[in-house]
C-alpha positions, 0 to 999 in steps of 0.5 A: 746621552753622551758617551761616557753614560752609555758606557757607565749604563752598559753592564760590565762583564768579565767571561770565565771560559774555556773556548771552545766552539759554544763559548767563540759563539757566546764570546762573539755575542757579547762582543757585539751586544751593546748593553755589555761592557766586556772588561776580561776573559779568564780562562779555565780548562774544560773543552781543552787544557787551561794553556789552550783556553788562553791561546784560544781566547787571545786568538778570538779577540784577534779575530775580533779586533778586540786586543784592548780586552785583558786575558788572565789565565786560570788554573790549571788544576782542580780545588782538589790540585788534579788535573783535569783528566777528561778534555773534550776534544771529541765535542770542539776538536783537539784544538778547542775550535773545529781542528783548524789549526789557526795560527798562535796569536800575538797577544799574550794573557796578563801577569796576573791569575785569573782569581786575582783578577776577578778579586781585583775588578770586583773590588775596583767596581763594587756590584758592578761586574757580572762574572759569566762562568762558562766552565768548571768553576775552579777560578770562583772559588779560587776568587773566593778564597782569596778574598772571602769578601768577593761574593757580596763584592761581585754583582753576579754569577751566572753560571752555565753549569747543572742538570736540574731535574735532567739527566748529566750529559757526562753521566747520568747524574753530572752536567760536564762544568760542574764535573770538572770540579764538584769541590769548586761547584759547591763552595761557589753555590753556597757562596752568598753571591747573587748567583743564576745557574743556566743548566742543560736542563734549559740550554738543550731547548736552544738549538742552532738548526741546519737551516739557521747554519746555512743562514750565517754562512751567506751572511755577511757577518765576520763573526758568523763566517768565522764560525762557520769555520768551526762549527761542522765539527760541533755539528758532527758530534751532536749527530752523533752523540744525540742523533739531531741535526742541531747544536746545543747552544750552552754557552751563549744561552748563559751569557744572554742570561747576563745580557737579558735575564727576561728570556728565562724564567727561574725559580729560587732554592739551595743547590749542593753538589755531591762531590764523592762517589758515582753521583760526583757532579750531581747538582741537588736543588731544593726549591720546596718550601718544606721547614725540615726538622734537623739541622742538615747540610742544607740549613741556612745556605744561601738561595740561589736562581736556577732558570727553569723555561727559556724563550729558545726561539727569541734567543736563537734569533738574538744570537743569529743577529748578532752573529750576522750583524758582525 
């Protein structure tokens, strides 16, 4: 197969993100995944402020040699025009990467939003382009309403966000993406695109252990050595807040949802998002086959995949490869 073929066989990815030391592993993963085509990072506030998603995105693609990938940087502020309050620089550092204080990179994101973007390569490669949304989902939505067309242009969404059946991990009821922004949640669930939604109900079975840690680090791997950099920090808070010796591996579990969706299994419903009150952030998905008698909030939304089991062990091994093999 000549190379042009491979290219056009490889799925195209753009990465929402907000990096994050999950989201540099999960970057790095799709950097050196060879079914994947990365065309864009945009970025979003979550673990940081969106201005430092962007540095940090530019400054992992530096660190992958990878200047040729397009930043366009996402919005600073909620559907509902807050800023976001509560960053989580308690999990990933002040910075977004372990408090290593790296130097400002050279690159600089494009001129264009990242919701113009996204409705750009959606129109440029029609069922093409699989969106990896591994923040608050603000940017979707922005997407969405620039262009009502994006979510039957875009092939898929898959989105690292919801509790399903589990506990919040910002509160009892909220998962922290779809708390940064329920408004942008529910108009994204309820959108009619081709959506998979990868909860922590699923990404807290996929845990990078001590002993997997001390692996990367006598590897060779550029990526891995460069993760190891950071990761301490991310090790620290899951003793902590957890009281385990491992890290939740959120980020990359999405982003091989988009790269090998065998290694989950899903079921299909509708999800809202409660977006008032205590229970703000609270993903409610209807998976049942009930016909219930009044038309409600729930009536002829479109269905989406909420993946239910994950091979943990498969995926751990394919992000400690391809972190290893950098």
């Amino acid at each position: 197969m000549g190379d042009a073929e491979t290219q056009k066989k490889k799925k195209k990815i753009i990465i929402d993100t907000d990096p994050g030391i999950d989201d540099a592993m999960a970057i790095f993963v799709a950097l050196n995944s060879p079914e994947i085509e990365v065309i864009g990072l945009t970025t979003i506030y979550g673990n940081v402020y969106t201005t430092l998603a962007t540095r940090n995105a530019l400054h992992l693609l530096e660190v992958a040699e990878r200047n040729d990938i397009p930043v366009a940087e996402g919005s600073h502020v909620t559907m509902m025009k807050v800023t976001k309050l509560r960053i989580a620089s308690f999990v990933h550092g002040s910075d977004g990467l372990g408090n290593q204080n790296f130097p400002p990179p050279k690159g600089k994101a494009i001129d264009q939003s990242a919701a113009a973007f996204l409705v750009e390569k959606a129109n440029q490669y029609p069922g093409e382009v699989t969106v990896v949304a591994l923040g608050p989902l603000t940017n979707i939505a922005l997407a969405i309403e620039l262009d009502p067309a994006f979510p039957k242009k875009i092939g898929q969404i898959v989105i690292l966000g919801g509790a399903f059946s589990v506990n919040g991990n910002v509160n009892p009821a909220a998962e922290a993406n779809i708390f940064g922004d329920p408004e942008a949640a529910d108009i994204v669930f309820t959108c009619g695109a081709d959506i998979l939604a990868v909860g922590i109900n699923v990404t807290h079975q996929v845990i990078l252990t001590e002993a997997d840690r001390d692996k990367l680090q006598n590897s060779n791997g550029r990526f891995a050595q460069y993760l190891c950099k950071i990761i301490g920090f991310y090790f620290s808070y899951h003793e902590e807040a957890y009281c385990t010796k491992g890290v939740y591996l959120h980020d990359p579990a999405a982003l091989l949802a988009a790269v090998n969706p065998s290694l989950f299994t899903y079921s299909e419903g509708v999800v809202r998002v409660q977006t008032c009150g205590i229970m703000r952030g609270l993903t409610i998905f209807d998976n049942t086959k009930k016909r219930y008698a009044e038309v409600t909030e729930w009536t002829n939304k479109p269905m989406v995949k909420v993946a239910v089991t994950v091979d943990a062990q498969a995926m751990v091994d394919l992000v400690m490869e391809r972190l290893m093999n950098s």
